[in-house]
N, C-alpha and C positions, 0 to 999 in steps of 0.2 A: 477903704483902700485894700483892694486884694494884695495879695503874697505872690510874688513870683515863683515858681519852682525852677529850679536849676535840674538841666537832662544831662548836661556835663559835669562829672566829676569835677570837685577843684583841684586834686591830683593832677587830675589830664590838661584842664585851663593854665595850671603853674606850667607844667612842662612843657605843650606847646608856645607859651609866652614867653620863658626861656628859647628856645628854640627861635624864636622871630623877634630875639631882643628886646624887650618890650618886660619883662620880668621887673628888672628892678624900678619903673616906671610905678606900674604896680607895686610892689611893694614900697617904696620912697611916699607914696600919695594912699597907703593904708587901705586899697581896694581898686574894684573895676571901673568904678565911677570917672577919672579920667581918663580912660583909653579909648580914644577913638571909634566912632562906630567902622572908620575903616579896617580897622585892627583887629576890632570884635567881631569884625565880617573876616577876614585873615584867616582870626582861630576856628572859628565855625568851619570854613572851607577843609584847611589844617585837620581838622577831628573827624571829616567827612572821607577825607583820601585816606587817612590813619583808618578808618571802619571799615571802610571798602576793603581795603589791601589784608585785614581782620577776617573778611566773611570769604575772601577768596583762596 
């Protein structure tokens, strides 16, 4: 079974999940495993406008 590598900080994951409510979810159920792929699509989006707005 490979390893995933994670490109987003958990830093940046916490804060955006705070940020879209979703934080203590996460934390109450001790990781990412239940949030939603639509949530998880949310933060991706989320860390994407946050880079942009970064490079510009």
């Amino acid at each position: 079974m490979s390893r995933r590598t994670s490109i987003m900080s958990e830093n940046l994951k916490e804060e955006i999940a705070k940020e879209l409510g979703v934080y203590d979810q996460v934390k109450k159920d001790g990781g990412w495993g239940n949030v939603s792929a639509k949530t998880c699509g949310n933060i991706v989006s989320k860390a994407i406008e946050i880079a942009n707005r970064n490079v510009q």
